[in-house]
MMTF fields as JSON, N, C-alpha, C and O atoms, coordinates in Angstrom:
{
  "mmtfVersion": "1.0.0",
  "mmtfProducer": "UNKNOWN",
  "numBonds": 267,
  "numAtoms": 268,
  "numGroups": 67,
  "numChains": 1,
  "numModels": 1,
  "chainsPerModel": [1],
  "groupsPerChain": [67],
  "chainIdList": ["A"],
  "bondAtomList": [4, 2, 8, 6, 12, 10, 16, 14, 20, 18, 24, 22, 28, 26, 32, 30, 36, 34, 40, 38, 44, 42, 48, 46, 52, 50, 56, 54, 60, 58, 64, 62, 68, 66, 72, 70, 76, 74, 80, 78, 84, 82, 88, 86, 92, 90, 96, 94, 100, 98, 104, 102, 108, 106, 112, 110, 116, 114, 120, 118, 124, 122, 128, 126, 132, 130, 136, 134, 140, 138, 144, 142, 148, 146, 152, 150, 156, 154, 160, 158, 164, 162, 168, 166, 172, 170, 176, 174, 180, 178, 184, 182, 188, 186, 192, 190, 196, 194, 200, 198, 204, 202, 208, 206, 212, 210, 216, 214, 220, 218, 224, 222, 228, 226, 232, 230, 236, 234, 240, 238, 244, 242, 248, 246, 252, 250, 256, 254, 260, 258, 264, 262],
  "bondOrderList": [1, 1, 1, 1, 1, 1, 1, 1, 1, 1, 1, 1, 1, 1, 1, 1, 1, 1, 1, 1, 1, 1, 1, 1, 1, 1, 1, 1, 1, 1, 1, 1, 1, 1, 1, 1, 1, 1, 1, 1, 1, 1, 1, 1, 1, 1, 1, 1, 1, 1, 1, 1, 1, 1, 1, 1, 1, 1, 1, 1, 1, 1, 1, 1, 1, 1],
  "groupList": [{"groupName": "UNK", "atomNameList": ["N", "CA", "C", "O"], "elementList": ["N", "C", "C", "O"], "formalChargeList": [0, 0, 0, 0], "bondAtomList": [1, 0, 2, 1, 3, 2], "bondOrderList": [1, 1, 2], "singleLetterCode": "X", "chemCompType": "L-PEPTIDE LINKING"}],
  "groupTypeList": [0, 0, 0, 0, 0, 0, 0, 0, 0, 0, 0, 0, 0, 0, 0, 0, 0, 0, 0, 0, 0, 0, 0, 0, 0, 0, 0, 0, 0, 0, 0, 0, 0, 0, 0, 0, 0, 0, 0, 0, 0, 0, 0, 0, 0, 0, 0, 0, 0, 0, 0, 0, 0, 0, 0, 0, 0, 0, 0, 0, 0, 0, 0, 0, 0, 0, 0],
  "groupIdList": [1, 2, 3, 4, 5, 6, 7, 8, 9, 10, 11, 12, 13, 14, 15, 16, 17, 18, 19, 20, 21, 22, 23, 24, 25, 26, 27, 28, 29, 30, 31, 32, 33, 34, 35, 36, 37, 38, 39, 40, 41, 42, 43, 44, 45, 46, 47, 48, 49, 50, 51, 52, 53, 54, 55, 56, 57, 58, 59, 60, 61, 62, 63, 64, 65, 66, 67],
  "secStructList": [7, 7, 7, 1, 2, 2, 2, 2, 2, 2, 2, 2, 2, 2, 2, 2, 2, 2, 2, 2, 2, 2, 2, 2, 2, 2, 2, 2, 2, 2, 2, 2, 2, 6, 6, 6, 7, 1, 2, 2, 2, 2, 2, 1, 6, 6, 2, 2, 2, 2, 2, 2, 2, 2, 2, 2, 2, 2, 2, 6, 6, 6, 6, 6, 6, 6, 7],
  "xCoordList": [220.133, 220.261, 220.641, 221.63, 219.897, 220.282, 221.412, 221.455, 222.22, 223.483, 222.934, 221.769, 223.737, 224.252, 224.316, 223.651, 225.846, 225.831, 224.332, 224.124, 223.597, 221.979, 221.236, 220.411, 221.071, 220.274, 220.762, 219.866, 222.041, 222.476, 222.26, 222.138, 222.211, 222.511, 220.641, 220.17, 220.068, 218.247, 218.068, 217.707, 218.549, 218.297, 219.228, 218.574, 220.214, 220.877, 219.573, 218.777, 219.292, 218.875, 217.485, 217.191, 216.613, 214.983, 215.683, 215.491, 216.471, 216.323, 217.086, 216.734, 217.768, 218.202, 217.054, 217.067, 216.244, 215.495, 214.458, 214.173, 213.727, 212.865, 212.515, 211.515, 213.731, 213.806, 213.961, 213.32, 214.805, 214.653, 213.147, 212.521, 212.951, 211.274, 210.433, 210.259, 210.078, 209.127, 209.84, 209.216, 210.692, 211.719, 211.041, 210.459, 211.509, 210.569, 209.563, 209.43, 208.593, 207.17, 206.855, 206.087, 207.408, 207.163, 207.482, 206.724, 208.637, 209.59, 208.547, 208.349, 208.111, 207.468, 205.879, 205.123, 205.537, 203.726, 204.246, 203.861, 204.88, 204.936, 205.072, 204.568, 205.81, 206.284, 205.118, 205.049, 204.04, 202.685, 201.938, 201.227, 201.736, 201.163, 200.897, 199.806, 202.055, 202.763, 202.334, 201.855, 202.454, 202.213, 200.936, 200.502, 200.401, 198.556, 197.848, 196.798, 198.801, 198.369, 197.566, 198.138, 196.648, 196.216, 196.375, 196.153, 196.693, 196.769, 198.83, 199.44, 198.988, 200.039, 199.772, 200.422, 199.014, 197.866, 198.796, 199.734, 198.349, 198.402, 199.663, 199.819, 200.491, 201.812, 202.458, 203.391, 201.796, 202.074, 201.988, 202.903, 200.566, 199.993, 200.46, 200.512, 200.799, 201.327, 202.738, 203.163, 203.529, 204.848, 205.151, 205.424, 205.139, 205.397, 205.111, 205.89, 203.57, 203.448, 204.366, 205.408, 203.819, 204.951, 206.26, 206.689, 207.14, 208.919, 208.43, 209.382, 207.61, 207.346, 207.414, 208.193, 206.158, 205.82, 207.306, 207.714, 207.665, 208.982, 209.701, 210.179, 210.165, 210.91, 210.008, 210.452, 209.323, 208.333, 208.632, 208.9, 208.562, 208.769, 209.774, 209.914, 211.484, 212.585, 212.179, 211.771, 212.148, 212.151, 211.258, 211.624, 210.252, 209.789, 210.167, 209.336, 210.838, 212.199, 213.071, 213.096, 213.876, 214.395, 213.948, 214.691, 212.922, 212.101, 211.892, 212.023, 211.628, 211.586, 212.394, 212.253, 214.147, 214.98, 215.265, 216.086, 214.469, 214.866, 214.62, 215.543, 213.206, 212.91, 212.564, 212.251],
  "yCoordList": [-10.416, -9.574, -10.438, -11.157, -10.46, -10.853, -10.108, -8.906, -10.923, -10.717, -10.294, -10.454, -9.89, -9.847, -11.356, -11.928, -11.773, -13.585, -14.258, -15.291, -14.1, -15.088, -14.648, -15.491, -13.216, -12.486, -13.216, -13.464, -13.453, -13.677, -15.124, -15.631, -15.875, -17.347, -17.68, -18.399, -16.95, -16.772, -16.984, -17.92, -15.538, -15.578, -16.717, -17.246, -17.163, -18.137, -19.432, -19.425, -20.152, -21.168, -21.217, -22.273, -19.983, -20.261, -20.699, -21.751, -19.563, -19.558, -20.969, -21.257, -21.653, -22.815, -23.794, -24.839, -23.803, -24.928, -24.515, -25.429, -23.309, -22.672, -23.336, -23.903, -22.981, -23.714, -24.859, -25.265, -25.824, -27.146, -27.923, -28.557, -27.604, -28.167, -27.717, -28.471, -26.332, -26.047, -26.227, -25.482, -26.651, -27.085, -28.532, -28.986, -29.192, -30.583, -31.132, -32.13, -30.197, -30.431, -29.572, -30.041, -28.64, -28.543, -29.38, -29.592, -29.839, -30.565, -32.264, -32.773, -32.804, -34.005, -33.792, -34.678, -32.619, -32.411, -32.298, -33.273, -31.587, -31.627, -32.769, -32.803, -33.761, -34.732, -35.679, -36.64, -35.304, -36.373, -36.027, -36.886, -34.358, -34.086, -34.045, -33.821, -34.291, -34.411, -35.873, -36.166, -36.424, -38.119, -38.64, -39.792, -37.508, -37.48, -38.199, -38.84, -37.879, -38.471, -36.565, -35.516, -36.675, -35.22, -35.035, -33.985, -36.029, -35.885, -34.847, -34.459, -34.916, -34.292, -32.561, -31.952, -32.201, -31.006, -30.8, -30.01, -31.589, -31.328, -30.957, -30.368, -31.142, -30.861, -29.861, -29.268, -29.601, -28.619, -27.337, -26.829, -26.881, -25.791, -25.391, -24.161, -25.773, -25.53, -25.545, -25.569, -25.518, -25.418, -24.365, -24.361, -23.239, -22.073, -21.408, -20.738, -21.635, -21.063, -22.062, -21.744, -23.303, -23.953, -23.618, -23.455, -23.454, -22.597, -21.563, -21.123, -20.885, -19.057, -19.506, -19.132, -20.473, -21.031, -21.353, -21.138, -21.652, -22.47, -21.577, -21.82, -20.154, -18.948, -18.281, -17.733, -18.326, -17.674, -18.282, -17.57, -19.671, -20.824, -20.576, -20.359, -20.315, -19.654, -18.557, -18.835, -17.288, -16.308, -16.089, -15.332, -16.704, -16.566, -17.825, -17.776, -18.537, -19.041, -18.167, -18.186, -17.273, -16.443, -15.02, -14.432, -14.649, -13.807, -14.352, -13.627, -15.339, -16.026, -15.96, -15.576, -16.267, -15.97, -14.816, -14.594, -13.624, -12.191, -12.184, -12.108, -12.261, -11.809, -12.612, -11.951],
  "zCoordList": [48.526, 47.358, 46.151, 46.287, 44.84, 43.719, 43.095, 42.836, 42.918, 42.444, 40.745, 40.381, 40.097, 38.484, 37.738, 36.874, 38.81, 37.777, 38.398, 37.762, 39.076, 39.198, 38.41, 38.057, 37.711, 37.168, 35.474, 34.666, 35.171, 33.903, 33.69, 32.575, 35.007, 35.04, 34.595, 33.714, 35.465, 35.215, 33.315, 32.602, 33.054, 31.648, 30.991, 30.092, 31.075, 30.405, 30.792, 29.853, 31.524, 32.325, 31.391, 30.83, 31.246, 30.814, 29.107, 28.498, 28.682, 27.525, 27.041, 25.897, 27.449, 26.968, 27.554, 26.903, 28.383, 28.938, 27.989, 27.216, 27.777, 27.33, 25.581, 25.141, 24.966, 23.785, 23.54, 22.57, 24.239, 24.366, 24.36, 23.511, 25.502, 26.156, 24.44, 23.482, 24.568, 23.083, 22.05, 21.294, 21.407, 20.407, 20.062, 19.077, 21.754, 21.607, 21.169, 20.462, 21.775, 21.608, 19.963, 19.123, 19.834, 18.383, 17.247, 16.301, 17.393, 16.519, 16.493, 15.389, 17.48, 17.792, 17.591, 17.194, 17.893, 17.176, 15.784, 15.138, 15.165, 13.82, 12.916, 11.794, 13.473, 12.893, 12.883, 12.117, 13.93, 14.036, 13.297, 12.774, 12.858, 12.541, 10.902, 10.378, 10.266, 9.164, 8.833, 7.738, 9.447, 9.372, 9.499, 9.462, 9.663, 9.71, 11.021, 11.036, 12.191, 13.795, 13.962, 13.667, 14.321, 14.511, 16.587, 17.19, 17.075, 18.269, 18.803, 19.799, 17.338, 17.313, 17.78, 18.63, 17.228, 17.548, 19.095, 19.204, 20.072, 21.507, 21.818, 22.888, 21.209, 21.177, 20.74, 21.281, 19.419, 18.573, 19.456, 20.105, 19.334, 20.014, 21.025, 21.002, 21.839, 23.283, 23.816, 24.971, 22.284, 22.624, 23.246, 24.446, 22.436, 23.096, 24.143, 24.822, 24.362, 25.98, 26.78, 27.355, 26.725, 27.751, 27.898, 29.04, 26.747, 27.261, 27.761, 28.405, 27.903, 28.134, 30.128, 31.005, 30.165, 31.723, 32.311, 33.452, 31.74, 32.251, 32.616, 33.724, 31.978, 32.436, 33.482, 34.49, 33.316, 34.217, 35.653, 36.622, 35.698, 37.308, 37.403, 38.606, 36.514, 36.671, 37.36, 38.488, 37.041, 37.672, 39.006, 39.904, 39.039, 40.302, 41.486, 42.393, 41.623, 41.734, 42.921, 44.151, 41.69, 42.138, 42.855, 43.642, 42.561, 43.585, 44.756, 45.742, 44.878, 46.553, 46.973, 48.134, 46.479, 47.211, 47.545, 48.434, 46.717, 47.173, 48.178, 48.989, 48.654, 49.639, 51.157, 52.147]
}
């Protein structure tokens, strides 16, 4: 059975890894991209789904241990 504190620790865990990781990759495509490296692009774009993926491998994670 999933507890409460795993369920809170879940949401604490994506959302700090979540923003970090796409924080990164935004913050570092921008800066290439700004500087006129257009391979910055690859970085840029895909920040956000990638933190999204990342909560996502969190939580299903923890569904395995449900059951």
């Amino acid at each position: 059975m999933v507890t409460r504190e795993e369920i809170l620790v879940l949401g604490l865990t994506a959302g700090v890894v979540g923003s970090l990781v796409g924080g990164m990759m935004l913050g570092i495509g921008m800066g290439l991209v700004v500087n006129g490296q257009h391979l910055g692009w690859l970085l840029l774009l895909p920040g956000a789904p990638v933190s999204g993926a990342l909560g996502y491998m969190l939580a299903r994670k923890l569904t395995r241990r449900m059951g």
